[in-house]
PASEBA-1860 file (N, C-alpha, C; in nm, 3 decimals):
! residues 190
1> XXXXXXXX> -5.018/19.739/2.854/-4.981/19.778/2.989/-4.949/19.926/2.990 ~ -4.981/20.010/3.059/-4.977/20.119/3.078/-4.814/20.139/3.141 ~ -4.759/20.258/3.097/-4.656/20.288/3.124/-4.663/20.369/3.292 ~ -4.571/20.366/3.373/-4.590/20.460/3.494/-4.496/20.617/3.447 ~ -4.554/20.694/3.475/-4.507/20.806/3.477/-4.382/20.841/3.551 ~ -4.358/20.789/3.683/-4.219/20.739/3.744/-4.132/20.688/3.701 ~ -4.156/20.580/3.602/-4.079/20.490/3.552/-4.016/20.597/3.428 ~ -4.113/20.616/3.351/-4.051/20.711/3.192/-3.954/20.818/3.296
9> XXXXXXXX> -3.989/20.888/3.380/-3.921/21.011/3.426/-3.742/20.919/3.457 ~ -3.754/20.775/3.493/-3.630/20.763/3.604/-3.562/20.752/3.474 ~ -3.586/20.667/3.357/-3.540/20.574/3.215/-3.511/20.739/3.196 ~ -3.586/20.822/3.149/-3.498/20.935/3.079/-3.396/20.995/3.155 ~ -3.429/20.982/3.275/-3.252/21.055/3.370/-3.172/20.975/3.346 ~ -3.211/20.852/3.346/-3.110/20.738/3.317/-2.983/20.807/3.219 ~ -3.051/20.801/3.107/-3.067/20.788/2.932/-2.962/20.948/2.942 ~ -2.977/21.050/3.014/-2.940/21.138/2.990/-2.822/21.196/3.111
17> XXXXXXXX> -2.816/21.149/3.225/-2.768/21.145/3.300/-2.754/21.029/3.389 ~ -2.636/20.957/3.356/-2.632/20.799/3.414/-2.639/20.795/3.597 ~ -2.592/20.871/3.652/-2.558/20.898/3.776/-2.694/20.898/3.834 ~ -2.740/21.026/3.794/-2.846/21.091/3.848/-2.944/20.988/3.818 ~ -2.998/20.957/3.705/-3.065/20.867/3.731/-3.065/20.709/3.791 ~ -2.973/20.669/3.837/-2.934/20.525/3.879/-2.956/20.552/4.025 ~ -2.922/20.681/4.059/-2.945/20.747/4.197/-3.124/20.708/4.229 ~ -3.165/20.795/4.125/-3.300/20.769/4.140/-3.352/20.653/4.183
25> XXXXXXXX> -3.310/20.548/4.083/-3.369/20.409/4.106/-3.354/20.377/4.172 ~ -3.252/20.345/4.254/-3.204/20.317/4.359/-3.295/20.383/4.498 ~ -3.293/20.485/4.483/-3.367/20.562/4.633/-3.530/20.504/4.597 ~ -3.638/20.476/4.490/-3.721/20.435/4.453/-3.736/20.277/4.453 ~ -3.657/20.221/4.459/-3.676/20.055/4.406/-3.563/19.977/4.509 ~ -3.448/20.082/4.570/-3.315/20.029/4.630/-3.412/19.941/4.734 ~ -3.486/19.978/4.870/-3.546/19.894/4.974/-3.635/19.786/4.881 ~ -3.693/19.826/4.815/-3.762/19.672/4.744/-3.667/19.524/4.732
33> XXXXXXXX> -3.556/19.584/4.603/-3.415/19.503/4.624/-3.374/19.420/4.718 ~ -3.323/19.495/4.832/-3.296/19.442/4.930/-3.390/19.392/5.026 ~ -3.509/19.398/5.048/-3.642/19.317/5.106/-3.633/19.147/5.027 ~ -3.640/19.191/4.890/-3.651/19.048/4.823/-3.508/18.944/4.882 ~ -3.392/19.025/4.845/-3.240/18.962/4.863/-3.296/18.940/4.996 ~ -3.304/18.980/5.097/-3.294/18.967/5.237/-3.332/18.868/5.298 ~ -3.483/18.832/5.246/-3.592/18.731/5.273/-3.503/18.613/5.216 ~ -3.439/18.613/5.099/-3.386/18.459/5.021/-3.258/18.411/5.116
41> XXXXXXXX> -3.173/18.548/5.132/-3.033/18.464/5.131/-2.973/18.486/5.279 ~ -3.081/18.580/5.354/-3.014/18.584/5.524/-3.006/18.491/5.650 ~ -3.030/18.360/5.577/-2.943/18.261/5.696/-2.910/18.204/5.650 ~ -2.802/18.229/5.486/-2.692/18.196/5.483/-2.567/18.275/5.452 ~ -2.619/18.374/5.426/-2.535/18.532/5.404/-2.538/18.652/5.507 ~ -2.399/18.710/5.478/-2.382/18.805/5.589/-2.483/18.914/5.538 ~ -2.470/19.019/5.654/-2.540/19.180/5.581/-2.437/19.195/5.480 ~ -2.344/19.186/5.457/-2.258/19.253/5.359/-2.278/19.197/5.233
49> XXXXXXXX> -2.280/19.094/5.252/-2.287/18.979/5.133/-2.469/19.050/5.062 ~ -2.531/19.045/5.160/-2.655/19.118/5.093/-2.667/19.252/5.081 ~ -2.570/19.341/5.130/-2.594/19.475/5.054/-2.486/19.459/4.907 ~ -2.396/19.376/4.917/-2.327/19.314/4.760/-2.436/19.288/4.712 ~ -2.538/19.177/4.736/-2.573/19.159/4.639/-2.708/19.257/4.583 ~ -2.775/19.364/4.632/-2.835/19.431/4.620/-2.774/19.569/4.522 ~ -2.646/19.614/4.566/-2.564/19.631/4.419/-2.523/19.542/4.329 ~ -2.515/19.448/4.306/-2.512/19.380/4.199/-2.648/19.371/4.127
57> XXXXXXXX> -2.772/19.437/4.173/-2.859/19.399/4.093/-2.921/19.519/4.022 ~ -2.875/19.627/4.075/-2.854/19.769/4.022/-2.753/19.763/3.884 ~ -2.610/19.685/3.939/-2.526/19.694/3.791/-2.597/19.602/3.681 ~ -2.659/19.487/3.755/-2.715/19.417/3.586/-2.797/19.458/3.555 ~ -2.941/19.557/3.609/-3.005/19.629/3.553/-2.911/19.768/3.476 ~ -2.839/19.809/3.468/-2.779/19.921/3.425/-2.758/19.834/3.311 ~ -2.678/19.732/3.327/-2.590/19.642/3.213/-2.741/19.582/3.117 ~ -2.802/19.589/3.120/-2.913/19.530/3.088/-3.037/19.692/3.000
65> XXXXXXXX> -2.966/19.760/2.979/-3.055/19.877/3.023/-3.090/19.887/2.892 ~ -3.062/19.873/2.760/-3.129/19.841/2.611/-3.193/19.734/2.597 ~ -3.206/19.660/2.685/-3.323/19.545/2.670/-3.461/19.610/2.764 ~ -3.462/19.680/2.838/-3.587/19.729/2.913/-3.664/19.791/2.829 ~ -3.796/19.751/2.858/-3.884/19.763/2.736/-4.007/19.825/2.864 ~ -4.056/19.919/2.854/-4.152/19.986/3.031/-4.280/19.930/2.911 ~ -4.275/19.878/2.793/-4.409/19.846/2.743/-4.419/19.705/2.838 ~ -4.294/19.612/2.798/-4.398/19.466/2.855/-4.345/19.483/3.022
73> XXXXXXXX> -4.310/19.580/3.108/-4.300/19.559/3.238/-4.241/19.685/3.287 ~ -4.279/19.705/3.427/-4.247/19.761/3.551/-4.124/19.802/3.580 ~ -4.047/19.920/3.604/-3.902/19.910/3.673/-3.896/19.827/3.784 ~ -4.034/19.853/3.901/-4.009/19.747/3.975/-4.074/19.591/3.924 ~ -4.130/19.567/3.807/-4.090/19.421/3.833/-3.957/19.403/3.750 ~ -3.893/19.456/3.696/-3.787/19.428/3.663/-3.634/19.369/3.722 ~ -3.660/19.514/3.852/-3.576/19.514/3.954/-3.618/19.380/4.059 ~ -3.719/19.305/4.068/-3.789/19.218/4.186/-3.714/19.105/4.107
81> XXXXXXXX> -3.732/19.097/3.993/-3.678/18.989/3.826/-3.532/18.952/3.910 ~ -3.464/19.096/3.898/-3.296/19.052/3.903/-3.277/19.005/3.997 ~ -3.302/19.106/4.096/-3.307/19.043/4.252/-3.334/18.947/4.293 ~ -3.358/18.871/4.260/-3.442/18.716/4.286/-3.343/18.664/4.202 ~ -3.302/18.677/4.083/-3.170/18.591/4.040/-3.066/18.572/4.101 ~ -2.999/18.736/4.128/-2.880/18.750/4.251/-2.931/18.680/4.365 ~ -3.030/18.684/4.409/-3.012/18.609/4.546/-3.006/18.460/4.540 ~ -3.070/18.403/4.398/-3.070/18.256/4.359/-2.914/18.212/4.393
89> XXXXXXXX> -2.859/18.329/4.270/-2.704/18.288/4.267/-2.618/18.294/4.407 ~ -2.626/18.388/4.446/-2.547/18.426/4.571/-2.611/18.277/4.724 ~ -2.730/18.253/4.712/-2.720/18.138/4.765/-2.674/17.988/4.709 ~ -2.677/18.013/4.575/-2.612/17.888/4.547/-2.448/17.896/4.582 ~ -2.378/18.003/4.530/-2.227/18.025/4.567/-2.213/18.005/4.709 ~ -2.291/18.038/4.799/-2.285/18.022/4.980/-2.282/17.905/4.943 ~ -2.328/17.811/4.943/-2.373/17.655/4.957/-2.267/17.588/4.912 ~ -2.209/17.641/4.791/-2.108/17.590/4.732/-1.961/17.610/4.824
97> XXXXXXXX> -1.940/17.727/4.870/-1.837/17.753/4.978/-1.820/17.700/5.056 ~ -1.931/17.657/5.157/-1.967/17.579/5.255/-1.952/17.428/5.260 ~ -2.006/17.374/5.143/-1.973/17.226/5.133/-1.970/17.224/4.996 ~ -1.935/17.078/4.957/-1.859/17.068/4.787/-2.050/16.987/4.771 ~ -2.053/16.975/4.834/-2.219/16.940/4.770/-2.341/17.030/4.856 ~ -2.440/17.030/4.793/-2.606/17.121/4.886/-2.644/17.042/4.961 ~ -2.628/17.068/5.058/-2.740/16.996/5.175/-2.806/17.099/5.228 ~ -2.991/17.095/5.234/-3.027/17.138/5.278/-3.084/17.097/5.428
105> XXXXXXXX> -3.062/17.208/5.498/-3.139/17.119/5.684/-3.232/17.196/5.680 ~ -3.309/17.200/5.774/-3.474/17.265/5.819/-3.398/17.376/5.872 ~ -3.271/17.454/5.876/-3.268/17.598/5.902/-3.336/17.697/5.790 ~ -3.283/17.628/5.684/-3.354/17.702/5.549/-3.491/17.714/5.521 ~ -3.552/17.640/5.573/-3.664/17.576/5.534/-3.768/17.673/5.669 ~ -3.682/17.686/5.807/-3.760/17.670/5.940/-3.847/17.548/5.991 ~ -3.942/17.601/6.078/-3.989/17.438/6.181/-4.121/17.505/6.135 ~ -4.236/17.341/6.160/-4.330/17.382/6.115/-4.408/17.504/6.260
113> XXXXXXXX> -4.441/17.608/6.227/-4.501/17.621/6.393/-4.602/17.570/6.460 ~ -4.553/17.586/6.604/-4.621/17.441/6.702/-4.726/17.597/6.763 ~ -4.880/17.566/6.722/-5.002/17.615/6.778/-5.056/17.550/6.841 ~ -5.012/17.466/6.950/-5.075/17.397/7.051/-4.997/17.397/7.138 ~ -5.038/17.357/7.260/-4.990/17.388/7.385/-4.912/17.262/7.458 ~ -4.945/17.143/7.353/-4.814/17.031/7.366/-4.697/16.993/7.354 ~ -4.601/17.003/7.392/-4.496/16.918/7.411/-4.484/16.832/7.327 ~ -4.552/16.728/7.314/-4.573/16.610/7.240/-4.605/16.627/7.059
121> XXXXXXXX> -4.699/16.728/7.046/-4.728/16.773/6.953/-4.603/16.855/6.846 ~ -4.501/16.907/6.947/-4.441/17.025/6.901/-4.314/16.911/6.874 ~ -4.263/16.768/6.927/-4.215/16.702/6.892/-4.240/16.633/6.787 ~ -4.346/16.598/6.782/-4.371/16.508/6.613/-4.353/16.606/6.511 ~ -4.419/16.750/6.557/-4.386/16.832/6.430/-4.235/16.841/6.341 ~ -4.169/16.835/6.497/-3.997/16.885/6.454/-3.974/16.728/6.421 ~ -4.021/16.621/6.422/-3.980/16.522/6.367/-4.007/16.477/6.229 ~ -4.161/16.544/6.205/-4.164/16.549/6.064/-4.084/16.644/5.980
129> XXXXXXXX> -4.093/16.787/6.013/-3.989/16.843/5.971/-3.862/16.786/5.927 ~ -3.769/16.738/6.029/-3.666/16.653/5.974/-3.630/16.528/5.915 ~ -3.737/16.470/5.933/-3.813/16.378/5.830/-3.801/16.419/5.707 ~ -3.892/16.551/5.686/-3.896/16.611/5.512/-3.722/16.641/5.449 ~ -3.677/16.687/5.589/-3.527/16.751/5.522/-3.452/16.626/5.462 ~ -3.436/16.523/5.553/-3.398/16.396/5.532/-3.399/16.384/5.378 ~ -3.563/16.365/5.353/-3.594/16.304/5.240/-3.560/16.384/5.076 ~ -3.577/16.508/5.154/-3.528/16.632/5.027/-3.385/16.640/4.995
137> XXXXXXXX> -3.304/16.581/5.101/-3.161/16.567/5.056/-3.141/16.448/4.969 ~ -3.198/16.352/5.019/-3.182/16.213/4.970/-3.285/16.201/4.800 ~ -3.311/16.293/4.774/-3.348/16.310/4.660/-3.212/16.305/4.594 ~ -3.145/16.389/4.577/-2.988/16.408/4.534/-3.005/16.569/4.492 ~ -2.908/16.530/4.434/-2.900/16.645/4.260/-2.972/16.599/4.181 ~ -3.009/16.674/4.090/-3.058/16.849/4.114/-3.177/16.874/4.152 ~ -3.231/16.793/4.226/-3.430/16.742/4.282/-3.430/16.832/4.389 ~ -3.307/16.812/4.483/-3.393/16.909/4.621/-3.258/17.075/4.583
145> XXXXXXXX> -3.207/17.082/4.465/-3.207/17.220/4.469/-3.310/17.271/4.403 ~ -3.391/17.202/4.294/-3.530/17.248/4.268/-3.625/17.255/4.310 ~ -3.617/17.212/4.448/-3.738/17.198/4.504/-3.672/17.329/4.629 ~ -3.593/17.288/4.668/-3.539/17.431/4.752/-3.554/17.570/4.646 ~ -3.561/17.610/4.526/-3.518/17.716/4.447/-3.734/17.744/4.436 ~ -3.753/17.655/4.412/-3.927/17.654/4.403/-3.957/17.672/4.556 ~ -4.001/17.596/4.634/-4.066/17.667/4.726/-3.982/17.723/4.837 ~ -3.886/17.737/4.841/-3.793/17.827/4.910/-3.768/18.017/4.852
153> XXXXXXXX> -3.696/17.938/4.759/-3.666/18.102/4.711/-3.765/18.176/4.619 ~ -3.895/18.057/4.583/-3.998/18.114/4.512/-3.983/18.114/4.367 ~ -3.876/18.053/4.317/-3.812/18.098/4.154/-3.993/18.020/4.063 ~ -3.978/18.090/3.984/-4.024/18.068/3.815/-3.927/17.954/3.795 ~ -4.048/17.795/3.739/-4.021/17.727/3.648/-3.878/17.756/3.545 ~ -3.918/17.871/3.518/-3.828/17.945/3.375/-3.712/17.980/3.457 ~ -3.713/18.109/3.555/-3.594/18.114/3.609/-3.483/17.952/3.678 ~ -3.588/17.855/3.734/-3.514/17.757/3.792/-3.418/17.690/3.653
161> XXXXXXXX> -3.532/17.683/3.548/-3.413/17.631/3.430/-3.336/17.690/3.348 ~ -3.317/17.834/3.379/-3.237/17.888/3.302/-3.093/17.907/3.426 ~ -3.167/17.885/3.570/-3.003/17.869/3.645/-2.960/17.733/3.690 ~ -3.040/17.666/3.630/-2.946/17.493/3.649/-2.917/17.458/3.468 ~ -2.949/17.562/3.350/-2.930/17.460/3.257/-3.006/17.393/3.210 ~ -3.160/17.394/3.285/-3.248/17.293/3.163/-3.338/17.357/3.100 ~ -3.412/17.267/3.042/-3.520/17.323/2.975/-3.661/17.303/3.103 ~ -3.737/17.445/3.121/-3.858/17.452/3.161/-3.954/17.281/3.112
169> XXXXXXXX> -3.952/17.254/3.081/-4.063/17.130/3.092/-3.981/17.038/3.180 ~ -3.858/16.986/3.156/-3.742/16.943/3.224/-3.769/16.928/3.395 ~ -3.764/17.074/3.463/-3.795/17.096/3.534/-3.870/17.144/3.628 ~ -4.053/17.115/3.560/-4.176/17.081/3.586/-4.163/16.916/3.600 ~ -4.103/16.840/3.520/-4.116/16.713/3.545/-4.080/16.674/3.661 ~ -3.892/16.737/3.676/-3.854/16.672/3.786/-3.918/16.696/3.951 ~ -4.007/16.847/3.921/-4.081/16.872/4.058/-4.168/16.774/4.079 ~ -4.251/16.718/4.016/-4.335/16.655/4.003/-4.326/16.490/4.014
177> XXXXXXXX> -4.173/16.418/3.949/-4.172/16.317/3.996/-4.102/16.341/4.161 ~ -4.030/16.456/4.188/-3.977/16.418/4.353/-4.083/16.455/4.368 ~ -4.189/16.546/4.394/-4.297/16.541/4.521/-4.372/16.402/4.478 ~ -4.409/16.348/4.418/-4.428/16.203/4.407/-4.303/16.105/4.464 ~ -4.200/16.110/4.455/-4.150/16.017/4.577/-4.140/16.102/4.712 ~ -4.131/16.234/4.737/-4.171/16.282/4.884/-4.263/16.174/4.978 ~ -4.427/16.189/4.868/-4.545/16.192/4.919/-4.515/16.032/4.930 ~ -4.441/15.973/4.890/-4.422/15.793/4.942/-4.350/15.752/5.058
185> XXXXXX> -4.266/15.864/5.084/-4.141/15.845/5.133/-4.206/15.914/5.266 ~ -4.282/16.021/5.276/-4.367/16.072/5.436/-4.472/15.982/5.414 ~ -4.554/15.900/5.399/-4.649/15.871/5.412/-4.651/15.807/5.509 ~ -4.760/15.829/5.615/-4.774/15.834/5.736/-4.677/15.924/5.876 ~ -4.639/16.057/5.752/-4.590/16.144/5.871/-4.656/16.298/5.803 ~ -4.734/16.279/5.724/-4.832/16.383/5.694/-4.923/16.370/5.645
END
């Protein structure tokens, strides 16, 4: 992989001037950060809570800064890496605040959109919709936070099991047996 010339320039301000270069990264990679955080955790977190957590992903890249290797990766995929953890975490801590267990509803999720000009149509949709939510709760623990962390927040296999605790095959299985009871459990509402 080719190194970026941006990247070596920010790592040596870093390396030589902590300020100045963290400055850098930040004005270079800071809106990326917060695009990713934004998209995961803003209807269940305040703006504040997401410009927290958008510094927090600046300090664990700093804290992290002898493991960056610009051979096997990107400052920005590095920075896209953390960010997507913080926002994992910071929505799991919301959820946790909120109720002593995860329930997810179709706010998280949204409605499917209604491209037709029915009434009728735009009702079955929102009924399947809550149909699916139904069924994704009633999965339990830890099925529909993996399935919320996968096609919600987008996580890596790897990232989902290194923030619940399992092992990656672990949790390929368990996707795989809940969308197999999903697909039993909607059948005949998709």
């Amino acid at each position: 992989m080719a190194v970026s010339l941006n990247d070596e320039k920010i790592m040596r301000l870093i390396k030589k001037d902590s300020n100045a270069g963290m400055d850098m990264l930040v004005e270079t990679y800071g809106a990326l950060a917060a695009h990713i955080i934004r998209r995961r955790i803003s209807s269940v977190c305040s703006e504040y809570d997401i410009e927290e957590c958008v510094a927090e992903t600046f300090v664990d890249f700093y804290t992290q800064l002898d493991r960056i290797d610009l051979r096997k990766g990107s400052l920005k995929g590095y920075i896209s890496v953390i960010a997507r953890r913080r926002a994992a975490d910071r929505w799991s801590k919301a959820m946790k605040e909120s109720s002593s267990q995860t329930q997810i509803d179709e706010s998280y999720f949204g409605t499917i959109p209604d491209n037709s000009p029915g009434p009728d149509i735009a009702a079955a949709q929102k009924e399947t919709s809550e149909r699916l939510m139904r069924e994704v709760n009633r999965l339990g623990e830890p099925d529909s936070e993996i399935l919320f962390r996968r096609y919600y927040l987008e996580q890596s296999l790897g990232e989902i099991a290194e923030a619940l605790g399992m092992k990656r095959p672990t949790v390929s299985k368990r996707i795989e047996r809940a969308l197999g009871k999903l697909k039993v459990s909607m059948e005949g509402y998709i």
